[in-house]
C-alpha positions as CSV (number, residue, x, y, z in Angstrom):
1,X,52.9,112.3,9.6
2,X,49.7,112.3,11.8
3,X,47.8,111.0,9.2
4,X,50.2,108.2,8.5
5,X,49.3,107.8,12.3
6,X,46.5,107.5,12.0
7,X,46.2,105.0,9.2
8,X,48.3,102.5,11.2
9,X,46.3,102.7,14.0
10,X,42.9,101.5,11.8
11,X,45.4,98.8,10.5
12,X,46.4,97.5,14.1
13,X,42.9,97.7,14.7
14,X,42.1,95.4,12.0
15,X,44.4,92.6,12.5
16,X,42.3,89.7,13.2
17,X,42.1,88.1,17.0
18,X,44.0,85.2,16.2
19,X,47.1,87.0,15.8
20,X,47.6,87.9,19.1
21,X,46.5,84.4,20.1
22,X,42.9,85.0,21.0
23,X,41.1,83.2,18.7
24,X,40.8,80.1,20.7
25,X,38.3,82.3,22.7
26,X,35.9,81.8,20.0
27,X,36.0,78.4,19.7
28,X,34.6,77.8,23.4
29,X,37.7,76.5,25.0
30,X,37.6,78.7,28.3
31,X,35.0,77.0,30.5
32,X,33.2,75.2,27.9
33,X,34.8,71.9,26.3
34,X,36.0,71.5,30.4
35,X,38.1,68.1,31.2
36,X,35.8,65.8,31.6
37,X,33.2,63.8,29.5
38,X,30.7,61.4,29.5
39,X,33.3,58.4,29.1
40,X,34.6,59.2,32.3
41,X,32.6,57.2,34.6
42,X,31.0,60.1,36.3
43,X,28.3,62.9,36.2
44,X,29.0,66.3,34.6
45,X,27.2,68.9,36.4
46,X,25.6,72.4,35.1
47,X,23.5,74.8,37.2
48,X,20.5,73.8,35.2
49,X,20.6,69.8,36.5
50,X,22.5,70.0,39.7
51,X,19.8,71.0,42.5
52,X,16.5,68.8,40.7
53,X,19.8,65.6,40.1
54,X,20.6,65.7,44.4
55,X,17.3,66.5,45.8
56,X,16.1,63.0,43.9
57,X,19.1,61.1,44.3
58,X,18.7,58.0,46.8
59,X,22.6,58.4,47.0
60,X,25.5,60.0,48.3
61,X,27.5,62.3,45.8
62,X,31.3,63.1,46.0
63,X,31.7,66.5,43.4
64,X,34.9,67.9,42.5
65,X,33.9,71.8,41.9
66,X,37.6,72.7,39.2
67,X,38.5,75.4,36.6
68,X,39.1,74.7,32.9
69,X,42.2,76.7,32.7
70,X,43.3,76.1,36.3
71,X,46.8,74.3,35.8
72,X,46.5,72.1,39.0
73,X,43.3,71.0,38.1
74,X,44.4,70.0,34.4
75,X,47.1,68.0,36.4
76,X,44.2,66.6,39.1
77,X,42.0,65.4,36.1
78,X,43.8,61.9,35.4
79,X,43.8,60.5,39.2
80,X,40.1,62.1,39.5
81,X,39.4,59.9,36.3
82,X,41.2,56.8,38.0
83,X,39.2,57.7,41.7
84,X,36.0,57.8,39.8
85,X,36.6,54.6,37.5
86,X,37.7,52.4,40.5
87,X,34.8,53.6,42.8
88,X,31.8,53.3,40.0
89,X,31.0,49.7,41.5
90,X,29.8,51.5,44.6
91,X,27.0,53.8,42.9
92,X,24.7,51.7,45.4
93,X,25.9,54.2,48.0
94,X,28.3,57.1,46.3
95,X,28.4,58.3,42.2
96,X,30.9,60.8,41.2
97,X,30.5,64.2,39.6
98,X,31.9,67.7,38.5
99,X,31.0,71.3,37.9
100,X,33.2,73.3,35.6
101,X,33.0,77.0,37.2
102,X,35.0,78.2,34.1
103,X,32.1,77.8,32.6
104,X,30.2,80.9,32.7
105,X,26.3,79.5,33.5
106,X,28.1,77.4,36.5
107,X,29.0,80.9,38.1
108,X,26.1,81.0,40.8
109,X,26.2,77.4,41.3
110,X,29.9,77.7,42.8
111,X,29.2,80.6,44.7
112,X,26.0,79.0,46.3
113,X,28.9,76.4,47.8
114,X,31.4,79.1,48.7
115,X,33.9,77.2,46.1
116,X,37.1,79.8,46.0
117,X,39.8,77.2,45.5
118,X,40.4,75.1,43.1
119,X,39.5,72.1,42.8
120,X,37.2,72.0,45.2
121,X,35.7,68.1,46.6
122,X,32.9,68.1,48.7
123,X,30.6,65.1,49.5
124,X,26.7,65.6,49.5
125,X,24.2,63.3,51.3
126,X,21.2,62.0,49.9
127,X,18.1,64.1,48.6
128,X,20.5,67.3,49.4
129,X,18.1,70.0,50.7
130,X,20.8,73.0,52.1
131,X,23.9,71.1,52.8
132,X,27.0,72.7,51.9
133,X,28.2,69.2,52.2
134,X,31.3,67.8,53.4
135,X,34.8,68.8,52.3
136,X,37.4,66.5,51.1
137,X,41.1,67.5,51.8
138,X,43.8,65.2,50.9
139,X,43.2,64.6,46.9
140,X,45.3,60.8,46.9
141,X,42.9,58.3,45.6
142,X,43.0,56.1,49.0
143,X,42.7,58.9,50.9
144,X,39.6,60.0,49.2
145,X,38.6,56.3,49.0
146,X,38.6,56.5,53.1
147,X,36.8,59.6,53.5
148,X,34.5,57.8,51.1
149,X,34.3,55.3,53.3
150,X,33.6,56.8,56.6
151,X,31.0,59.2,55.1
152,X,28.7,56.3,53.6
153,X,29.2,54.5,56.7
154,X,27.9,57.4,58.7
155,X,24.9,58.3,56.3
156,X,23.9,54.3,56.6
157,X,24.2,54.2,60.4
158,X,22.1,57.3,60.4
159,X,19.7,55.4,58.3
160,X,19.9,58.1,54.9
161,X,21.4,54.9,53.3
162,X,19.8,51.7,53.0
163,X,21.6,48.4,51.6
164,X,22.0,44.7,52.2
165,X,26.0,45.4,53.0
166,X,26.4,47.0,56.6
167,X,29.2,49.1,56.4
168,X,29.3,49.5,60.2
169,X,31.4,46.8,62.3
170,X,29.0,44.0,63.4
171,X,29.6,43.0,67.1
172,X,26.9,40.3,67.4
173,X,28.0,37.6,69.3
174,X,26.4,35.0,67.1
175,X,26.3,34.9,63.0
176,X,24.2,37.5,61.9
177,X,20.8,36.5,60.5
178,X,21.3,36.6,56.7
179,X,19.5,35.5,53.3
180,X,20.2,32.5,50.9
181,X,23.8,34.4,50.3
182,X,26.1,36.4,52.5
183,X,29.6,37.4,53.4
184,X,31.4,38.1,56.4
185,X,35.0,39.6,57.0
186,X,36.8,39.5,59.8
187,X,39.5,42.1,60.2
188,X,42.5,42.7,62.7
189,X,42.2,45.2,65.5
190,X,44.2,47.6,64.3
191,X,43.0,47.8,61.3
192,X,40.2,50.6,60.5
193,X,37.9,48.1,58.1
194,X,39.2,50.2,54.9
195,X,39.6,46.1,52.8
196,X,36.3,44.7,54.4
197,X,34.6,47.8,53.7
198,X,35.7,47.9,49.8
199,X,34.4,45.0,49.2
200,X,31.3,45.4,50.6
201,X,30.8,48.7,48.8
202,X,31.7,46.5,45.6
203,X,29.4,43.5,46.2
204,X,26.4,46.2,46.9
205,X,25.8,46.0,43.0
206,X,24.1,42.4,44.1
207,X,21.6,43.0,46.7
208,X,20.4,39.6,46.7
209,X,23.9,39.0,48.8
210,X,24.3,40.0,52.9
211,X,27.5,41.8,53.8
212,X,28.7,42.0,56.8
213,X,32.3,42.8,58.5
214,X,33.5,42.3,62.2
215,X,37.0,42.3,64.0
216,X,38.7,40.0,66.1
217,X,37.7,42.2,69.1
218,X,34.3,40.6,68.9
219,X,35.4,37.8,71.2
220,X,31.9,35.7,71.4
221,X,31.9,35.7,67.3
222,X,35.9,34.9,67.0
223,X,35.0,31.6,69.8
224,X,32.0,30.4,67.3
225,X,34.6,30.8,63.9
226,X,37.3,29.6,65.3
227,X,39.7,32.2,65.7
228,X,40.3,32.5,62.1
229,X,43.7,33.1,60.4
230,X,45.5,34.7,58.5
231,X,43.4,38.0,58.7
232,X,41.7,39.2,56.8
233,X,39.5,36.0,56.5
234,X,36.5,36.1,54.8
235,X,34.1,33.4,55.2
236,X,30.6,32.8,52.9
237,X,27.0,31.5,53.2
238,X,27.1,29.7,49.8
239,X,23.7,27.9,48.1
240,X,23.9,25.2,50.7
241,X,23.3,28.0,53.3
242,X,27.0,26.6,55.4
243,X,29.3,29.3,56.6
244,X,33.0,28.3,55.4
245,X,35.9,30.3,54.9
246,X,37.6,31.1,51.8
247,X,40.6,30.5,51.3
248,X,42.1,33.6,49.3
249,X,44.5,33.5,46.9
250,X,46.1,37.2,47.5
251,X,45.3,40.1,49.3
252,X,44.0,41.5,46.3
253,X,41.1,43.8,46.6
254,X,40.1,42.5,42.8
255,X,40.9,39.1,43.8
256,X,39.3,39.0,46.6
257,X,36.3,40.2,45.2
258,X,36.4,37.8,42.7
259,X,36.6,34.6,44.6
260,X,33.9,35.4,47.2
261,X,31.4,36.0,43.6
262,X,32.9,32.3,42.1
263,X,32.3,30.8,45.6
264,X,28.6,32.3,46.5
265,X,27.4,31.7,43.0
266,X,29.1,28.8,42.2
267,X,29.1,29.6,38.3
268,X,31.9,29.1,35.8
269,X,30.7,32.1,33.9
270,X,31.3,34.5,36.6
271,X,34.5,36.0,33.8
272,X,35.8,39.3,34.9
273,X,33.4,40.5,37.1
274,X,35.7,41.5,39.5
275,X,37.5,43.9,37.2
276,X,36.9,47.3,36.8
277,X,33.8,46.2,34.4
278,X,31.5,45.6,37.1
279,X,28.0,44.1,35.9
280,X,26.6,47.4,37.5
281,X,26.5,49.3,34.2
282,X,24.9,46.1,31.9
283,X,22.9,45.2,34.8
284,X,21.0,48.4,35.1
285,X,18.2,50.6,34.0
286,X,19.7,53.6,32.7
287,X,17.7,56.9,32.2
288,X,20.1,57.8,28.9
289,X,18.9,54.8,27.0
290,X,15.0,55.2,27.8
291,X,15.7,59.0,26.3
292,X,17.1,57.9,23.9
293,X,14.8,54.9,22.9
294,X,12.3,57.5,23.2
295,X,13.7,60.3,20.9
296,X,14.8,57.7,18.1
297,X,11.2,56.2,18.4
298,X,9.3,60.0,17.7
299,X,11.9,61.5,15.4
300,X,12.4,58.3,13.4
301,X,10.1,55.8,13.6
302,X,6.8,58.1,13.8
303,X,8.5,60.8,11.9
304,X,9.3,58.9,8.8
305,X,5.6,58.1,8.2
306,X,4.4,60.7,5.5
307,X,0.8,60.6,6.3
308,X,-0.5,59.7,10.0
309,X,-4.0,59.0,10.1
310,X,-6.8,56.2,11.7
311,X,-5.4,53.5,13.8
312,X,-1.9,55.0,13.3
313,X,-2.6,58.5,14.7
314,X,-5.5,56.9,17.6
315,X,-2.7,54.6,18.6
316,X,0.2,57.6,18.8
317,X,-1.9,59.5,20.7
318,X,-2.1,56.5,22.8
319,X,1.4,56.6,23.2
320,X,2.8,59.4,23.7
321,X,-0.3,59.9,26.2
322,X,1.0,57.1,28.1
323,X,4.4,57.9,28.0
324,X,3.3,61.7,29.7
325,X,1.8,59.3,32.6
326,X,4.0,56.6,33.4
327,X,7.6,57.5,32.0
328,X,9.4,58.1,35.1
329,X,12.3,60.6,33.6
330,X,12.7,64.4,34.2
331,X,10.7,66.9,34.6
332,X,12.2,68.6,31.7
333,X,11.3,65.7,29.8
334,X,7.9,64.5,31.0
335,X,6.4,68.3,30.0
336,X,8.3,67.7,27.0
337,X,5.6,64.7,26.4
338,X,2.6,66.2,28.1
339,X,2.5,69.1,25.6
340,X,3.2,66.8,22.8
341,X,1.0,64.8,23.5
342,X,-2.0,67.5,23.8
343,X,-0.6,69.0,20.5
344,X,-1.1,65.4,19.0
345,X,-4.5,65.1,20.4
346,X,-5.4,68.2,18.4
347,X,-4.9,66.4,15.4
348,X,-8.6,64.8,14.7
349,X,-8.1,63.2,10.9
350,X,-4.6,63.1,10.0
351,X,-0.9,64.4,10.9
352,X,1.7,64.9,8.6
353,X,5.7,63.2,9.2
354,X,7.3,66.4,8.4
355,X,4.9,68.9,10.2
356,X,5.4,66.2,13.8
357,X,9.8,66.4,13.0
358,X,9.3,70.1,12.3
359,X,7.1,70.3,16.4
360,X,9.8,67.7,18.1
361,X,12.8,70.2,16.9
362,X,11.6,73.4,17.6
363,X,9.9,73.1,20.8
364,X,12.9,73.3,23.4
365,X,13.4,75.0,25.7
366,X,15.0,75.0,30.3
367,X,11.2,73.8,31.5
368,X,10.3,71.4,28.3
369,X,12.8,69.2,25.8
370,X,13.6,66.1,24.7
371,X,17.3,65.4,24.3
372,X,18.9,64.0,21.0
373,X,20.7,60.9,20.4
374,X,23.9,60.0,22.6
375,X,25.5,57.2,23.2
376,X,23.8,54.1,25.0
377,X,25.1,52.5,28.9
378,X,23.4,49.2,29.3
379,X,22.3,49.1,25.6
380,X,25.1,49.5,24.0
381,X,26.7,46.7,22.0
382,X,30.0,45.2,21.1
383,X,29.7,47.0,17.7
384,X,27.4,49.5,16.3
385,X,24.7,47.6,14.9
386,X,24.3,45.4,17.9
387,X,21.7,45.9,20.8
388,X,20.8,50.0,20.7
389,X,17.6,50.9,20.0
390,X,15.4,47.8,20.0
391,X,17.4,47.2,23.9
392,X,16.4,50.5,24.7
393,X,12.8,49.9,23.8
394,X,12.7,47.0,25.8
395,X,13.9,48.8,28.9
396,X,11.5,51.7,28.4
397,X,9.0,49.1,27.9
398,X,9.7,47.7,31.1
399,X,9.9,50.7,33.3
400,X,6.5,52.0,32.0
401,X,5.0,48.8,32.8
402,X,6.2,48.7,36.6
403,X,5.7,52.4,36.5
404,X,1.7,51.4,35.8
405,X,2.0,49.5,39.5
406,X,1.8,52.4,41.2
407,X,-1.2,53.2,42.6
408,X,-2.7,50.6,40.0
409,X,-6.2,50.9,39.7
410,X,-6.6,47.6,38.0
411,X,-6.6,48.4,34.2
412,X,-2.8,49.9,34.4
413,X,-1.1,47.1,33.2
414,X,-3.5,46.4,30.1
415,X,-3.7,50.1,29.3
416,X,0.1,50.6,29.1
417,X,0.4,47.1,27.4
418,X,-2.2,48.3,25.1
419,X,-0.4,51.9,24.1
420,X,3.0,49.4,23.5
421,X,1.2,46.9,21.3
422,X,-0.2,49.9,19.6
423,X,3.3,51.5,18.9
424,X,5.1,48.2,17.6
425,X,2.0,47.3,15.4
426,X,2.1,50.5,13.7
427,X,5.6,52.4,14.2
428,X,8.2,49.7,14.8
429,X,9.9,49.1,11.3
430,X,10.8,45.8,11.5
431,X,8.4,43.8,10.1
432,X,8.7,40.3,11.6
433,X,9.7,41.6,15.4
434,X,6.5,43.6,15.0
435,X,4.2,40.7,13.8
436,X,6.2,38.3,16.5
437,X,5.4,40.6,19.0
438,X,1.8,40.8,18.0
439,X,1.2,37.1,17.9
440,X,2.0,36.9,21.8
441,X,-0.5,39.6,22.6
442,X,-2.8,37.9,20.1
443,X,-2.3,34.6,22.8
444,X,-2.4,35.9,26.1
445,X,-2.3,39.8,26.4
446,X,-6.8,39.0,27.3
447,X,-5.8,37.8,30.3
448,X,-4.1,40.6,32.2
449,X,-6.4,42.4,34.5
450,X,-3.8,44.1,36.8
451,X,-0.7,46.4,37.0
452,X,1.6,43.4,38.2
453,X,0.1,41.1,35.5
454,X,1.3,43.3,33.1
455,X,4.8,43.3,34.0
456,X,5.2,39.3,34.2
457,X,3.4,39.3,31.0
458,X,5.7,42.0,29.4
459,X,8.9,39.6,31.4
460,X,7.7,36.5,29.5
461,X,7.3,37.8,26.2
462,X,10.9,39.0,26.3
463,X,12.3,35.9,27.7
464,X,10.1,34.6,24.6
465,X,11.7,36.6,22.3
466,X,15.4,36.0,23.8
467,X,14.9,32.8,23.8
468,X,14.0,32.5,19.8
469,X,16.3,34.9,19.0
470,X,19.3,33.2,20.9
471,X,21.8,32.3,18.2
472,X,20.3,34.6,15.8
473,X,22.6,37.0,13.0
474,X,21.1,40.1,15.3
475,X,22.9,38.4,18.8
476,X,26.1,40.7,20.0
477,X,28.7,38.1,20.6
478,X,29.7,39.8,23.4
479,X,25.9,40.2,25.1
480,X,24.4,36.8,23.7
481,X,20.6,36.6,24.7
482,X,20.0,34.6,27.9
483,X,16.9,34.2,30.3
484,X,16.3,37.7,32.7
485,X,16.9,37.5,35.4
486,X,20.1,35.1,35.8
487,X,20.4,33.1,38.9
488,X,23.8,35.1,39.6
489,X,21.8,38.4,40.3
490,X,18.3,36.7,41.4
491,X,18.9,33.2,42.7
492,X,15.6,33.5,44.8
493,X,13.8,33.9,41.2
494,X,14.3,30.4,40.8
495,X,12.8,27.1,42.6
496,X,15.3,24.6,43.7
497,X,14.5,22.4,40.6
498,X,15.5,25.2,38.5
499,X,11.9,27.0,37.1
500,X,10.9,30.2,37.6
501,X,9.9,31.4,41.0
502,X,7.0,34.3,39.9
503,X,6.6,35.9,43.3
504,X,10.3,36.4,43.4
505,X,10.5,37.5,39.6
506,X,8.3,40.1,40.3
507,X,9.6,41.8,43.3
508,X,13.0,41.8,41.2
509,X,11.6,43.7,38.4
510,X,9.7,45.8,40.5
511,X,12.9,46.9,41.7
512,X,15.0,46.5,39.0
513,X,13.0,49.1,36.8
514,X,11.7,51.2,39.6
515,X,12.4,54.9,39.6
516,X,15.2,54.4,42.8
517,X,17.3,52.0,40.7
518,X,17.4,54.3,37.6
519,X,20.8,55.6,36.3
520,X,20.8,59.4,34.9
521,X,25.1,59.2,34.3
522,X,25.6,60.4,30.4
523,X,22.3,62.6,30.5
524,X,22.3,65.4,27.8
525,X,21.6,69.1,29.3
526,X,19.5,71.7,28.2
527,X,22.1,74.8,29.0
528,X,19.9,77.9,27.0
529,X,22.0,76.4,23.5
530,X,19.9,74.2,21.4
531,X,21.9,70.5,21.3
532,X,21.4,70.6,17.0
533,X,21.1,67.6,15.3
534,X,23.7,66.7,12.4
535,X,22.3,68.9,9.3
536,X,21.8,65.3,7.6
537,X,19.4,64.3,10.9
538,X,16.1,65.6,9.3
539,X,16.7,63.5,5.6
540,X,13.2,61.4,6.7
541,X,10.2,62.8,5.6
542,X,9.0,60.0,3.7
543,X,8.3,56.8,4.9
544,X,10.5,54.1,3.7
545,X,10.1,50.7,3.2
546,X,9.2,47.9,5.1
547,X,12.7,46.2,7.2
548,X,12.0,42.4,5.5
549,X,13.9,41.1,8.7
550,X,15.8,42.4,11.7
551,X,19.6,42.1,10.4
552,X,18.0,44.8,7.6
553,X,16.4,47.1,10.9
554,X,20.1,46.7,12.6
555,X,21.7,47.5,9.7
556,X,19.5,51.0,8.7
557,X,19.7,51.6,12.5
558,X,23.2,51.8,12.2
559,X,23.6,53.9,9.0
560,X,21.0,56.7,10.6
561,X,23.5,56.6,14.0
562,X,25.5,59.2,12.6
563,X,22.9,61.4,11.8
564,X,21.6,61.4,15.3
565,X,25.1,62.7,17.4
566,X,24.0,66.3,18.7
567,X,26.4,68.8,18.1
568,X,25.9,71.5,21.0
569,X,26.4,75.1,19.5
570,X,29.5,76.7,21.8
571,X,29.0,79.6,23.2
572,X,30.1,83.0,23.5
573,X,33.7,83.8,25.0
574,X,34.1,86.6,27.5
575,X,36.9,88.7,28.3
576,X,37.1,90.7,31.7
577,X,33.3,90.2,31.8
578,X,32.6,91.3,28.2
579,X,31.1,89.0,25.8
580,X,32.5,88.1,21.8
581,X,29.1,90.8,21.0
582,X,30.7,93.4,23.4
583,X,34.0,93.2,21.9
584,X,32.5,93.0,18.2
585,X,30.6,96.3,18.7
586,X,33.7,97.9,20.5
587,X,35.7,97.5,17.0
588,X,33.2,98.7,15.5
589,X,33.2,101.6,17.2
590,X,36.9,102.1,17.0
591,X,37.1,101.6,13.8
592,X,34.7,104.7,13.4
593,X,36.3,106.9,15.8
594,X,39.6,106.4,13.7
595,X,37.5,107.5,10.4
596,X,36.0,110.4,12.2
597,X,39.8,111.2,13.9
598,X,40.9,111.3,10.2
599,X,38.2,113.8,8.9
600,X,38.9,116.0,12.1
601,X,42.8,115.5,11.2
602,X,41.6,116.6,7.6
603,X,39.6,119.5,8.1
604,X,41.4,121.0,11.1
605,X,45.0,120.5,10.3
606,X,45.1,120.0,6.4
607,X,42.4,122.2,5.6
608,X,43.4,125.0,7.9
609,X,47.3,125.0,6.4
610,X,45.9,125.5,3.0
611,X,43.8,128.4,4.0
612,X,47.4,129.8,5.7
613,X,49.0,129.5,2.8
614,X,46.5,131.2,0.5
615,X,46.1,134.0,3.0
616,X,50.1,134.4,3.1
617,X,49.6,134.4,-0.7
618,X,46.9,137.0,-0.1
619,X,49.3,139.2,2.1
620,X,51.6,139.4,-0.2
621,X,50.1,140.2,-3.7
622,X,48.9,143.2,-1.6
């Protein structure tokens, strides 16, 4: 009987987890796959990136700190998703975030901001330095749109936000001193500015446009508009620099916003701007497509050439060199191309493809990586094979040139010009956009002497290469190629008889690619588990040939996409603090003890009533 015992007990102890339901441990699902992803028009936070992403950011943050398997907070996730996707238009003054402290590596993070409760909002100024922030209460999307509200107005009064629309009430008695372009709402008494201020914090996406609000306590100002009506009125400096009001349609926020763009730009291809689609996420530099421009460039392009030598190797070391200098990314990242770039530089005669894919993979780790592939913001196109990498070139491009203004010495803007013609003669695949691109530095690229020169030079040639390419197979329908900057985001770039205005062109870029108008939403995270390519990723050791023209480069760029999704390795579930290796081993040792509980059983019990019964046996034949 005790055996039999015994025997069942190894059997329970052998019935896999799932049975009793806990095999979904395994797969990752507490605190890992969380409720949120990059799709979701906002940040997802780890330990790893949350201190270095605040202490830089130029803006306000509003984080929700939730729980994986926290039922309220599964039920919280759509309206946070709605709050977050109605809001993104103000990422000029507030972004939106999370931090999953189900997840195991997130545990000192949440503790750091006493987070007991779940969810959790707080609000975080700019560069955060010890705050424990502000926290949010009431979790309805217009309350948390006012608390919004008042806490970017505060930060901008106390001058730790800077923008062309002034959030606080305006009591001048005259018409504020404005640009070419401005707005101004007038609201009723009684009213806290909630309307005004949403559309200012929506407009702020165009900073070449003055926003201002008032009420109709400002006597003086009501006396020099007239005592406007109905409220709220909104009234516009248009091209021909008049005040007038607008007549509005609705009281719809969307609306609103809408007709004060058609009016102040006076454009019939204004579309939908005014929708949730703001130009905000087309119209800006984003940090995910320079990475990834940047990884698909090294893995790919450089990677795929079998041999490495002469001018090919002398202008990769260029390169990357330059990139370690002027690429304004992450820390993580910038190591990442310091060390490469010394590692290259060791490489006198020649460098194998395979042995530089073999270096790019395996050297990751917290201080030092290079993210894989993910999906593209600005860059991406209306289908796969549209915009991408060549877009996020472009943009990288761009940003290292302006980068090279800083403290320009006065050879910055032909050296970094020089390492880009040095990559796209020798690296970029497709033939004719290569030998286009060096026919333009063949022309003109002598005459740059400075770090500005360089970026209206770098500005022409892509308004060359738009402009020849405008119509072409390559063009995304949806994005067709057009002159940079358009009047609707930089009228002042452009002289009243419609040419370029330089001076104004290159303040915009300046700004446009600078590091404080940079976007790091959708970054990849380095969380102490390698992000693994696709096991099809490394297929390109050997260099393949020539792209005859740029519909064949879209095309390949498209069939390698798949290849390039990183799939990040889940980790290990935990159970009352013990890890999947904890619990392994203690099966292991149970299932030992019940072995060694059987022998005991054996020799103790069996054993021993076969020696009684041979001794009773004994007894009696005596």
């Amino acid at each position: 009987m005790a055996v039999r015992q015994c025997i069942f007990f190894g059997f329970l102890l052998s019935i896999p987890l799932s049975s009793f339901g806990l095999s979904s441990l395994d797969n990752g699902n507490i605190g890992q796959n969380g409720l949120y992803n990059e799709n979701d028009h906002l940040t997802i936070f780890t330990d790893v990136n949350f201190g270095d992403s605040l202490g830089a950011s130029g803006t306000a943050w509003i984080i929700q700190f939730y729980n994986t398997w926290c039922g309220h907070c599964q039920a919280f996730a759509p309206t946070w998703k709605q709050f977050a996707n109605e809001v993104q238009s103000w990422h000029k003054f507030i972004r939106v975030g999370v931090v999953d402290c189900a997840n195991e590596e997130n545990l000192g993070l949440c503790r750091e901001f006493d987070v007991q409760l779940y969810p959790t909002i707080k609000m975080f100024p700019p560069r955060l330095q010890g705050s424990q922030g502000t926290t949010v209460l009431d979790k309805t999307p217009e309350s948390m749109k006012a608390e919004v509200i008042s806490f970017v107005t505060q930060l901008q009064q106390s001058q730790q936000l800077s923008s062309s629309m002034h959030l606080g009430a305006y009591m001048g008695p005259t018409l504020p001193a404005v640009r070419q372009n401005a707005v101004l709402i007038v609201d009723s008494e009684s009213e806290l500015g909630l309307f005004p201020r949403q559309i200012l914090l929506a407009l702020s996406s165009y900073e070449v446009i003055d926003g201002y609000w008032t009420t109709i306590r400002n006597v003086a100002l009501m006396k020099v508009l007239g005592s406007p009506t109905p409220l709220p009125a909104v009234f516009i400096r248009d091209e021909s620099q008049n005040w007038k009001q607008l007549k509005l349609t609705s009281l719809s926020l969307q609306e609103a916003i809408k007709s004060i763009l058609a009016s102040i730009m006076t454009t019939s291809k204004i579309g939908d701007l005014a929708s949730n689609s703001f130009p905000s996420k087309i119209m800006a530099v984003h940090m995910v497509d320079m990475e990834n421009g940047i990884s698909y460039a090294l893995r790919h392009e450089v990677s795929s050439h079998k041999v490495i030598s002469g001018e090919d190797l002398l202008s990769l070391q260029i390169f990357v060199r330059t990139l370690g200098r002027y690429f304004p990314g992450r820390k993580e990242v910038r190591q990442y191309l310091s060390e490469l770039g010394e590692w290259i530089q060791k490489h006198d005669d020649a460098l194998d493809g395979e042995t530089l894919e073999s270096y790019l993979a395996e050297k990751r780790n917290t201080d030092t990586f290079l993210p894989y592939h993910t999906d593209y913001k600005a860059c991406k196109g209306s289908m796969p094979r549209y915009r991408g990498y060549p877009c996020s070139l472009w943009t990288l491009f761009h940003t290292l040139t302006v980068s090279a203004t800083v403290n320009d010495t006065g050879g910055n803007g032909k050296e970094v010009l020089g390492a880009i013609l040095g990559y796209i003669k020798h690296f970029f695949s497709c033939r004719e956009c290569s030998e286009n691109f060096q026919k333009m530095a063949q022309e003109s690229l002598h005459m740059v002497s400075s770090g500005d020169e360089g970026v209206i030079w770098l500005w022409r040639a892509h308004n060359q290469a738009n402009k020849r390419l405008s119509g072409d197979v390559s063009e995304d329908p949806q994005h067709p190629k057009a002159q940079f900057p358009p009047k609707t985001i930089c009228p002042e770039c452009y002289t009243p008889n419609g040419m370029w205005d330089e001076g104004h062109v290159l303040t915009f870029l300046k700004h446009f690619y600078g590091p404080e108008s940079i976007t790091h939403d959708g970054l990849q995270q380095f969380n102490g588990k390698l992000e693994q390519r696709h096991k099809n990723a490394g297929n390109f050791a050997s260099k393949p040939a020539p792209f005859k023209n740029k519909e064949q480069h879209k095309v390949a760029l498209q069939l390698h996409e798949d290849s390039l999704r990183p799939i990040v390795l889940q980790k290990s579930f935990t159970v009352l603090g013990f890890g999947s290796g904890d619990i392994t081993f203690c099966l292991g040792l149970y299932f030992i003890s019940g072995a060694i509980l059987v022998l005991v059983y054996y020799f103790l019990v069996v054993r021993k009533r076969k020696w009684f019964k041979e001794l009773y046996r004994f007894h009696r034949l005596v």
